[in-house]
C-alpha positions as CSV (number, residue, x, y, z in Angstrom):
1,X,100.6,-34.3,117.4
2,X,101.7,-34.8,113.9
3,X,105.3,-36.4,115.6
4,X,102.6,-38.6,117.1
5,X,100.9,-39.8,114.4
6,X,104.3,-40.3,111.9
7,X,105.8,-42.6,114.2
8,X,102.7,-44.7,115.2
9,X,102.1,-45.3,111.7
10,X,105.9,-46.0,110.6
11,X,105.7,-48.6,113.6
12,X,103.0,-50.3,112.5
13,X,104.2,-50.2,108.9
14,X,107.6,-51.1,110.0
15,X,107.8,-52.9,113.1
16,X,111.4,-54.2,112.8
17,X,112.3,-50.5,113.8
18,X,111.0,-50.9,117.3
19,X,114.5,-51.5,118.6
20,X,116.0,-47.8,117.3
21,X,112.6,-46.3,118.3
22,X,113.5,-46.7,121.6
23,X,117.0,-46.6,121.7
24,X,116.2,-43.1,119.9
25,X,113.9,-42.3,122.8
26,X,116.3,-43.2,125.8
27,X,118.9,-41.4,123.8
28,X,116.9,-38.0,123.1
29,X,114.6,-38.7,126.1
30,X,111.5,-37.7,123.6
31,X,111.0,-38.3,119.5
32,X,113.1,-35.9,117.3
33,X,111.4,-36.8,113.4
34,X,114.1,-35.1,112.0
35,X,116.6,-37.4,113.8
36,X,115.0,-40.5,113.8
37,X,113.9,-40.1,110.0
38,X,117.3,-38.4,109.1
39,X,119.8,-41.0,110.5
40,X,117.8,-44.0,111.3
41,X,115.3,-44.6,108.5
42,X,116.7,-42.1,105.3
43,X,120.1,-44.1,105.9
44,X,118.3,-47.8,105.8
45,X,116.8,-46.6,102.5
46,X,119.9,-45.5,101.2
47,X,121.4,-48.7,101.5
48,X,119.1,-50.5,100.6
49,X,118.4,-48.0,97.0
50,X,122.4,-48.9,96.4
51,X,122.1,-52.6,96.9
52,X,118.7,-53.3,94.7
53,X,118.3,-56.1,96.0
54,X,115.1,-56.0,98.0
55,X,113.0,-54.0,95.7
56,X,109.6,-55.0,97.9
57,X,110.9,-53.3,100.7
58,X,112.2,-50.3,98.7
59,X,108.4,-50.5,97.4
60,X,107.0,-50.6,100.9
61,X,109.0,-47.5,102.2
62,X,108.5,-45.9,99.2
63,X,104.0,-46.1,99.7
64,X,105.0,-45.2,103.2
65,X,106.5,-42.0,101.9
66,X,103.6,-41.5,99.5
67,X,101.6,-41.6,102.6
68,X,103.7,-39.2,104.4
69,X,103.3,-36.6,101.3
70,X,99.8,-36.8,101.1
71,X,99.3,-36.0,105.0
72,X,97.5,-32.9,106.0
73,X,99.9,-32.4,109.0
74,X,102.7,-29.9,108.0
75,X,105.1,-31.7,110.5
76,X,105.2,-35.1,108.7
77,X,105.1,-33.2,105.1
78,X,108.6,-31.6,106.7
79,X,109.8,-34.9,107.6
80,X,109.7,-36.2,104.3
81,X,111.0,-33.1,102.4
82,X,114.0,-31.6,104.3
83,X,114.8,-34.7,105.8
84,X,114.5,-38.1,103.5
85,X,114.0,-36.1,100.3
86,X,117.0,-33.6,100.8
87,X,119.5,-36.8,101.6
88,X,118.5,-38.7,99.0
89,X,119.4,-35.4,96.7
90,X,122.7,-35.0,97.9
91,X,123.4,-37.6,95.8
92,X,122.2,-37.8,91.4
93,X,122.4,-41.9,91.1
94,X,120.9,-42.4,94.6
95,X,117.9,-39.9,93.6
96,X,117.6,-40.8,90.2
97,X,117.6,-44.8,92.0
98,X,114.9,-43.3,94.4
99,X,112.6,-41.6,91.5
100,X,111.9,-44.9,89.6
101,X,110.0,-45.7,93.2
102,X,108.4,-42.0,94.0
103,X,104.9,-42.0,93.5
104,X,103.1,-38.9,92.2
105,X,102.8,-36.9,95.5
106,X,106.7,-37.8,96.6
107,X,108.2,-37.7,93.2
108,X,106.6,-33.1,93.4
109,X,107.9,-32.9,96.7
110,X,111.4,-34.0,95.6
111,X,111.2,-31.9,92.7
112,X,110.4,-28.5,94.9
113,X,113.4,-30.0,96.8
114,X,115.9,-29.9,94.4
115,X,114.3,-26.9,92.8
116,X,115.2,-25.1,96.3
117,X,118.9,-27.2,96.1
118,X,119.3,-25.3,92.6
119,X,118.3,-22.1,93.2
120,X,115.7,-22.8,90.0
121,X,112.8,-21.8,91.4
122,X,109.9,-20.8,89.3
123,X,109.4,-17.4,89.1
């Protein structure tokens, strides 16, 4: 359900993805969120944090992940924090790029993320 309701919102947020939606689905033959969001979408925003030169779509994916951290449903929180927030981790510039766009909700998640990269949990 939750797979469900990630992708039909990122559609509609996103339509330009249609095209690797489905090439994703005849690929996989169903939708894998890790995949999709791991090589498809956390790759795109990569790029585009290391170019800077479209900051109002960095903006829109960034709400969109706002969105995603805010949701109820455990399966899109996952999405978001062992797939898009753990890459953009694995590299300091990139995240410390992608923080300046986190709003409140994503910018927690990524800290429990690299808190679990660290080994600095709180006690």
């Amino acid at each position: 359900m939750g797979s469900e309701i990630l992708i039909k919102q990122f559609l509609k947020e996103f339509p330009e993805f249609n095209g690797c939606y489905k090439e994703h689905l005849e690929f996989n033959q169903e939708f894998l969120g890790h995949v999709f969001f791991g090589d498809e979408i956390s790759t795109y925003v990569e790029n585009l944090l290391c170019q800077n030169n479209d900051i109002e779509q960095i903006v829109k994916f960034f709400s969109f992940f706002e969105w995603m951290a805010i949701q109820k449903n455990l399966y899109i929180n996952q999405v978001l924090s062992t797939t898009i927030l753990y890459n953009l981790g694995g590299n300091s510039d990139l995240l410390q790029k992608a923080e300046s766009y986190m709003k409140p909700h994503t910018k927690k998640l990524s800290k429990e993320i690299e808190a679990l990269h660290s080994g600095n949990l709180p006690l």
